[in-house]
DSSP file (Angstrom, degrees, kcal/mol; ACC not computed):
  #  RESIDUE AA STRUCTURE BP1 BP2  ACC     N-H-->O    O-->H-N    N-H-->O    O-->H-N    TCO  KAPPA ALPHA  PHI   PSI    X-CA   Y-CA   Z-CA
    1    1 A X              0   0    0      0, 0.0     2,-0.2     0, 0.0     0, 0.0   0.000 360.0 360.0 360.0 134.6   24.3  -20.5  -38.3
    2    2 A X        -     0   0    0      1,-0.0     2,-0.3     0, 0.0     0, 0.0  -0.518 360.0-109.6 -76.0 154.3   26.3  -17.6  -36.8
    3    3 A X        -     0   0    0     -2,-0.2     2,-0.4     1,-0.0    -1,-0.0  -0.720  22.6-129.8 -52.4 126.1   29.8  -16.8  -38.2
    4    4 A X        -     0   0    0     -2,-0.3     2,-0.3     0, 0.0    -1,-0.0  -0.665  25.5-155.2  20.4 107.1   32.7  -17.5  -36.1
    5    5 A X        -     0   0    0     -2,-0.4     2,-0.2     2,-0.0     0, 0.0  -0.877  16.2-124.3 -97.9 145.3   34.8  -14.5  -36.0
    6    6 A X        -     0   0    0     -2,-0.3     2,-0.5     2,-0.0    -1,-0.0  -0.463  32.1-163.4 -64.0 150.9   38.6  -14.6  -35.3
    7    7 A X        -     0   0    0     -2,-0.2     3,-0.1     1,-0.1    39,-0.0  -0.942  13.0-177.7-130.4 130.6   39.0  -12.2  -32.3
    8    8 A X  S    S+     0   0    0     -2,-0.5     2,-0.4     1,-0.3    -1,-0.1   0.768  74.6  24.1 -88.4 -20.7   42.5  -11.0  -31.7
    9    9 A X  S    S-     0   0    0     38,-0.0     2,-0.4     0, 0.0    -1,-0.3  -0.980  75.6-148.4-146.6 118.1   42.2   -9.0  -28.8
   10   10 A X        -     0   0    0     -2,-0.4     3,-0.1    -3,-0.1    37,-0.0  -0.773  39.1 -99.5-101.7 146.1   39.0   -9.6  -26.2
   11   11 A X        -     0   0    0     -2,-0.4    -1,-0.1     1,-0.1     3,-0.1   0.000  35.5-108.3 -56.3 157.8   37.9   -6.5  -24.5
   12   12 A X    >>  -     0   0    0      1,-0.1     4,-1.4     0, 0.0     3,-0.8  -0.348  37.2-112.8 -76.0 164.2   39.2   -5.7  -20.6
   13   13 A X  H >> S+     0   0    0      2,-0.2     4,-1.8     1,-0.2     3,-1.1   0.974 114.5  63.7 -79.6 -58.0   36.2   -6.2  -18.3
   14   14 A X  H 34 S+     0   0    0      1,-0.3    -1,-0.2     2,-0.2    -3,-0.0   0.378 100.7  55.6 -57.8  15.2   36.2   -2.4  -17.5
   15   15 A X  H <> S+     0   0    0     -2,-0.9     4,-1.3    -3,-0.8    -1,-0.3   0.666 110.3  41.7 -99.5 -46.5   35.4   -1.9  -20.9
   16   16 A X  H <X S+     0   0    0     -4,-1.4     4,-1.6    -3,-1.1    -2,-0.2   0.680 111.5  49.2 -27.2 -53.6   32.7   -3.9  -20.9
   17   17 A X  H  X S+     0   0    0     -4,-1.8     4,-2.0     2,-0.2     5,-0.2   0.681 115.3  51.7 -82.4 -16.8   31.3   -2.9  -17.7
   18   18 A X  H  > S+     0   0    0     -5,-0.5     4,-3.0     2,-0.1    -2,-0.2   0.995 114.1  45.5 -65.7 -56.1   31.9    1.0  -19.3
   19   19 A X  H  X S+     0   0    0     -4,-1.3     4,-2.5     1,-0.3    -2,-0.2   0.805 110.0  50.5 -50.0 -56.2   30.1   -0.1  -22.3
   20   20 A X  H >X S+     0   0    0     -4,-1.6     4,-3.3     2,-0.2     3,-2.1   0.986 107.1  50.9 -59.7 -55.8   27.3   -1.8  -20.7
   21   21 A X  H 3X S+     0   0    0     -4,-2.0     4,-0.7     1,-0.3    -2,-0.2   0.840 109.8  66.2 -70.7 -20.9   26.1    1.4  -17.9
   22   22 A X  H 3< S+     0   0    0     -4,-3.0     4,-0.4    -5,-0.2    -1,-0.3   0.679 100.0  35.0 -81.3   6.0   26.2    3.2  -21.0
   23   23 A X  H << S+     0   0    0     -4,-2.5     4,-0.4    -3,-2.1    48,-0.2   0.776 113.1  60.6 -89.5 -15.8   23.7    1.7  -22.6
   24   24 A X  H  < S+     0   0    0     -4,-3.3    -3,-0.1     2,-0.2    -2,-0.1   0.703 111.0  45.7 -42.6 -27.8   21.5    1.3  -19.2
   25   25 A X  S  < S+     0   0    0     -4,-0.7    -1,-0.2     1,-0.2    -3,-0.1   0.748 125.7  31.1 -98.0 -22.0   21.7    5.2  -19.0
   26   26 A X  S >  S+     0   0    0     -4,-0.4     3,-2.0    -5,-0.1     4,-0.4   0.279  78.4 162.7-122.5  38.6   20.8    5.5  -22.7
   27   27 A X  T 3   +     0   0    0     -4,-0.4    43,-0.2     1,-0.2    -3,-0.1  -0.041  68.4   2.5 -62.3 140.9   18.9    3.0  -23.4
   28   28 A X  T 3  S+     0   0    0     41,-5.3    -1,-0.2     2,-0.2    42,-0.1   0.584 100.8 109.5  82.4   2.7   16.7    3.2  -26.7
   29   29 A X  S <  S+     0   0    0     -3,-2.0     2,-0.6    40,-0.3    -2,-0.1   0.642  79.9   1.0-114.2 -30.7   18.4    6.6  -27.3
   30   30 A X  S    S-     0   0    0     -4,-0.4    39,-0.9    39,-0.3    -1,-0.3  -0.916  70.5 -97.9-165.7 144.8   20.8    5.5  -30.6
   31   31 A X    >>  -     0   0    0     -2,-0.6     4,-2.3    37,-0.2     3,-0.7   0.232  49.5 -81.8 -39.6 165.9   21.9    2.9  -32.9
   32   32 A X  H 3> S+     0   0    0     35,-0.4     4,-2.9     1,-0.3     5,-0.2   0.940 125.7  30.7 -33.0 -93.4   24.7    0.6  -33.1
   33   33 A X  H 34 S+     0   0    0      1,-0.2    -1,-0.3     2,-0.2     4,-0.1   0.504 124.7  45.9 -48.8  -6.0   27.3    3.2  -34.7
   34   34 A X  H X4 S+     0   0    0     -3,-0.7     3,-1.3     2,-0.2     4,-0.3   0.738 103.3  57.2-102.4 -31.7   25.9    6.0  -33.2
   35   35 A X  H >X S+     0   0    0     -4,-2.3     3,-2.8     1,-0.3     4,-1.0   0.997 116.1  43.4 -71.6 -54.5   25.6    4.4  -29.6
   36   36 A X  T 3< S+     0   0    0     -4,-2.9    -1,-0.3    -5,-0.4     7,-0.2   0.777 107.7  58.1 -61.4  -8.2   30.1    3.7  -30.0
   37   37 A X  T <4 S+     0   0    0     -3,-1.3    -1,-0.2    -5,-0.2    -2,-0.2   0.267 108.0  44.2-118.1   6.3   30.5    7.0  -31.4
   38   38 A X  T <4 S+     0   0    0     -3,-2.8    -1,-0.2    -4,-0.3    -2,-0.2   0.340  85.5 133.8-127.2 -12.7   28.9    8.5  -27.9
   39   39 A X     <  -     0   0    0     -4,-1.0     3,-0.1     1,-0.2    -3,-0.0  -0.005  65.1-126.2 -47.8 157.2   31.0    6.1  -25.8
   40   40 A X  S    S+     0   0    0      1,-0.2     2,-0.3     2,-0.0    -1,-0.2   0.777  98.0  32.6 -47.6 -47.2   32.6    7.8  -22.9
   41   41 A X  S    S-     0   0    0    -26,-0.1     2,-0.2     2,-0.0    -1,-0.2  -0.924  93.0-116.7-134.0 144.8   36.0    6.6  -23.9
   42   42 A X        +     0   0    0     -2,-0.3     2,-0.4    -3,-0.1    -5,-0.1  -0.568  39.7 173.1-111.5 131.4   36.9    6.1  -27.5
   43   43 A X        -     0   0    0     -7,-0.2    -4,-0.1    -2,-0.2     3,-0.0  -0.982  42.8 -90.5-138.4 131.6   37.7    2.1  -28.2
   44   44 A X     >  -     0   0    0     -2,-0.4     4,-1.5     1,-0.1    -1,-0.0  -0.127  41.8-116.9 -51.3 172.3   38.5    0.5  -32.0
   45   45 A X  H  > S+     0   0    0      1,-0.2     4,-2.4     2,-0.2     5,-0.2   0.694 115.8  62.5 -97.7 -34.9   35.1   -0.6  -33.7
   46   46 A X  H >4 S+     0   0    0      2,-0.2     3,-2.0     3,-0.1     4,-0.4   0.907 104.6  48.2 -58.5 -68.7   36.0   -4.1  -33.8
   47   47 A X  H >4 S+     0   0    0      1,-0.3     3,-3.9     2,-0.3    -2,-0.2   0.710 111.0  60.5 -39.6-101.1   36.2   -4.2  -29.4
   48   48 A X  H 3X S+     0   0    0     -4,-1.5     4,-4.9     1,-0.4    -1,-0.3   0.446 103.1  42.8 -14.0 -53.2   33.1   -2.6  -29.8
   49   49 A X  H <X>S+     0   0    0     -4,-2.4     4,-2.0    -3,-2.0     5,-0.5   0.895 110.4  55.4 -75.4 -25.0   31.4   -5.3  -31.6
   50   50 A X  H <>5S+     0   0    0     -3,-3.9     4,-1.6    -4,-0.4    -1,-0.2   0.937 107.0  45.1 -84.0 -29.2   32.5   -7.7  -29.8
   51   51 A X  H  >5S+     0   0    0     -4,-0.2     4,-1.9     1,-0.2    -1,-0.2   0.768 108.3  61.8 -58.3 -28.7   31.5   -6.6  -26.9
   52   52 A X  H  X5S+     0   0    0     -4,-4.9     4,-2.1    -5,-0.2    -2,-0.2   0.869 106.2  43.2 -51.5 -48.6   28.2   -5.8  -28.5
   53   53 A X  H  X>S+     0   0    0     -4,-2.0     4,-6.2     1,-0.2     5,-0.7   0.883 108.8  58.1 -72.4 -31.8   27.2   -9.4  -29.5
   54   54 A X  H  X<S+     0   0    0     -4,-1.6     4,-2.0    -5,-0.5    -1,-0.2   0.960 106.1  43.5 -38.9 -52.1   28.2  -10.5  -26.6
   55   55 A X  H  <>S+     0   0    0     -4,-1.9     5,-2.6     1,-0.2     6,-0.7   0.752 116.7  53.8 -55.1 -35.9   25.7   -8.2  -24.9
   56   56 A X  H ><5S+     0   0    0     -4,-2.1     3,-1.0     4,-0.2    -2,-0.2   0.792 109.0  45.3 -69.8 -41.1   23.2   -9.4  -27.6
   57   57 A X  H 3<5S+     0   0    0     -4,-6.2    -2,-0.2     1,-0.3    -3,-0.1   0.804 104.4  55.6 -92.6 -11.0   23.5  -13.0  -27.1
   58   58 A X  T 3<<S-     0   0    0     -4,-2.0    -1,-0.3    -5,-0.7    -2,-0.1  -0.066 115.5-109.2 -96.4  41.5   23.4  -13.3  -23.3
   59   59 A X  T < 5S+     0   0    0     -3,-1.0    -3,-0.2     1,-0.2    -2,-0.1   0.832  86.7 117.3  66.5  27.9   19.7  -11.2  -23.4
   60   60 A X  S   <S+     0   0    0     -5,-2.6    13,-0.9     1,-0.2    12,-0.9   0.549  77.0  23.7 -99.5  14.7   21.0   -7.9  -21.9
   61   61 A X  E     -A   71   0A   0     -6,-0.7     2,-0.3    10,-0.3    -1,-0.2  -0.801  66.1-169.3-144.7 164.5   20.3   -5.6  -25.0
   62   62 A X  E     -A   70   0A   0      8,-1.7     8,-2.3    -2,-0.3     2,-0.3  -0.729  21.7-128.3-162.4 157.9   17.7   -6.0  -27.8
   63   63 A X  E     -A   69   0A   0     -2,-0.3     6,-0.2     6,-0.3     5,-0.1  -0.968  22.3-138.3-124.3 110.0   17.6   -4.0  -30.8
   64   64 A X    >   -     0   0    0      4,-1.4     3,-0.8    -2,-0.3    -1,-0.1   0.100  41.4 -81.8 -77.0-173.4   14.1   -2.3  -31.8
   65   65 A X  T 3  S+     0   0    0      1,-0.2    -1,-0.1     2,-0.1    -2,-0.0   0.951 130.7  53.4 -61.1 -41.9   12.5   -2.0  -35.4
   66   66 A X  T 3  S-     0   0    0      1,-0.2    -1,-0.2     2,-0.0     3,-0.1   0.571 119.7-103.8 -67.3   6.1   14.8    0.9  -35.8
   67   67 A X  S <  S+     0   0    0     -3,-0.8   -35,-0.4     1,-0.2     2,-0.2   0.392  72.8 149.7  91.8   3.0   18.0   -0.5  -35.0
   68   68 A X        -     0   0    0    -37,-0.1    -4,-1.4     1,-0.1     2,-0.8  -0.455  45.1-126.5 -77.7 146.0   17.9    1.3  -31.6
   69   69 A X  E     +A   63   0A   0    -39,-0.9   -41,-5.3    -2,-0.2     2,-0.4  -0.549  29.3 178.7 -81.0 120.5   19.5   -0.2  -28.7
   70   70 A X  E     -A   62   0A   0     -8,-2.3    -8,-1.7    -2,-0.8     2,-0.3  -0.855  25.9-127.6-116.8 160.2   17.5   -0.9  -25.4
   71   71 A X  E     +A   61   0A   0     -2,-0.4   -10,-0.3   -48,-0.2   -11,-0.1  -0.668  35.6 164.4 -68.0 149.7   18.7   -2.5  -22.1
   72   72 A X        +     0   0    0    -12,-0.9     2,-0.6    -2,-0.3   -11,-0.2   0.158  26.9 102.6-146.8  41.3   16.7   -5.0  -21.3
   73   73 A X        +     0   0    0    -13,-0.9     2,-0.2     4,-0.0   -13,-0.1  -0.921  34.0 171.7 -96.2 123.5   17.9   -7.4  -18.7
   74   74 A X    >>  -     0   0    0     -2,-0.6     4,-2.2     1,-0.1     3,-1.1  -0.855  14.3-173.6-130.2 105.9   16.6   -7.0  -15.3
   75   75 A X  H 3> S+     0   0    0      2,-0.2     4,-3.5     1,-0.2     5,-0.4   0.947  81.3  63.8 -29.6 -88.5   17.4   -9.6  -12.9
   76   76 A X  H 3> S+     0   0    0      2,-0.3     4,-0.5     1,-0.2    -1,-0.2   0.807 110.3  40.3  14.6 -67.2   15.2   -8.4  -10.1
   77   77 A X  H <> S+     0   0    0     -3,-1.1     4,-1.0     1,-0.3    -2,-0.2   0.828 107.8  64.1-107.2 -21.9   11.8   -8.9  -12.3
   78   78 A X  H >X S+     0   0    0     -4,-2.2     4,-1.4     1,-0.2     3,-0.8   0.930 109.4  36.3 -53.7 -35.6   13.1  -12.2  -13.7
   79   79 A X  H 3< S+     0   0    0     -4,-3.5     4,-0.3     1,-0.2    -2,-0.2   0.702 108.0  67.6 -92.8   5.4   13.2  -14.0  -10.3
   80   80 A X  H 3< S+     0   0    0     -4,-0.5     4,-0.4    -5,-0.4    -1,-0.2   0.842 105.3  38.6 -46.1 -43.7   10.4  -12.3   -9.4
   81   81 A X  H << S+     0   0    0     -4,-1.0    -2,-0.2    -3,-0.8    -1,-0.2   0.410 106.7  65.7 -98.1 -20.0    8.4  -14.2  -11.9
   82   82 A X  S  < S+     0   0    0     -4,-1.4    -1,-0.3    -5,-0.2    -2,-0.2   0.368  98.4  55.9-105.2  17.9   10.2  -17.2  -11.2
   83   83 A X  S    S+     0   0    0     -4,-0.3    -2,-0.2    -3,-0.1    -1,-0.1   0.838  75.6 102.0 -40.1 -65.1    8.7  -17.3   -7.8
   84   84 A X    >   -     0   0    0     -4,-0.4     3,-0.7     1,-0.1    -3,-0.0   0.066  67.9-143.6 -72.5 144.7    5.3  -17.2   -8.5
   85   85 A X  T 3  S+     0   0    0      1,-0.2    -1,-0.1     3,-0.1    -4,-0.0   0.927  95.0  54.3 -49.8 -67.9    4.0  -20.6   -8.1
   86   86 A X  T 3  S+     0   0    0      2,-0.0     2,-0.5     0, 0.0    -1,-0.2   0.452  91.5  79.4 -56.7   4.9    1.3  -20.3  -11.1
   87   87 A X    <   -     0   0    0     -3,-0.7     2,-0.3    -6,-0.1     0, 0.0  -0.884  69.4-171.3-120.2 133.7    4.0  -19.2  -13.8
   88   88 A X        -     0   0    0     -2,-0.5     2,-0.1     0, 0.0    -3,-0.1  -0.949  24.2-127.5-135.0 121.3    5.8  -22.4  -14.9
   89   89 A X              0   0    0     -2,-0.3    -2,-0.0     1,-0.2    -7,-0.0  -0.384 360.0 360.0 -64.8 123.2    9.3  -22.9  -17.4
   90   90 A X              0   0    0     -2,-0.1    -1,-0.2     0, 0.0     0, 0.0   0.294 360.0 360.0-120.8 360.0    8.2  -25.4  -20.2
């Protein structure tokens, strides 16, 4: 069961959306702490994280055996696949 965190303050959406095209551009390129510590614009650690699970539990970033962060939602090649006829959702 995940933890519940209090959150006092939820991130702006252009903080988000900052947060996000930078991991798209660097994706697979650095770790958790390293990946905030490269942001563009400097944010407390807590915002960070929350925007990070977030990103983690809706399936647009993944985490590798090293801890690196990759993008990996594409939209595009999901409905691609949910055209073809022979591919079925069970």
């Amino acid at each position: 069961m995940k933890q519940k965190l209090k959150i006092i303050h939820y991130p702006r959406l252009d903080t988000v959306l900052m947060v996000e095209e930078f991991i798209r551009k660097h994706s697979g390129e650095f770790k958790k702490k390293a990946l905030w510590e490269h942001l563009p614009k400097k944010m407390m650690y807590q915002t960070f994280c929350v925007i990070f699970n977030y990103l983690l539990d809706s399936g647009k970033i993944a985490l590798d055996r090293e801890g690196k962060v990759a993008w990996v939602w594409n939209p595009k090649l999901v409905k691609k696949y949910l055209t073809k006829k022979h591919l079925i959702i069970r």
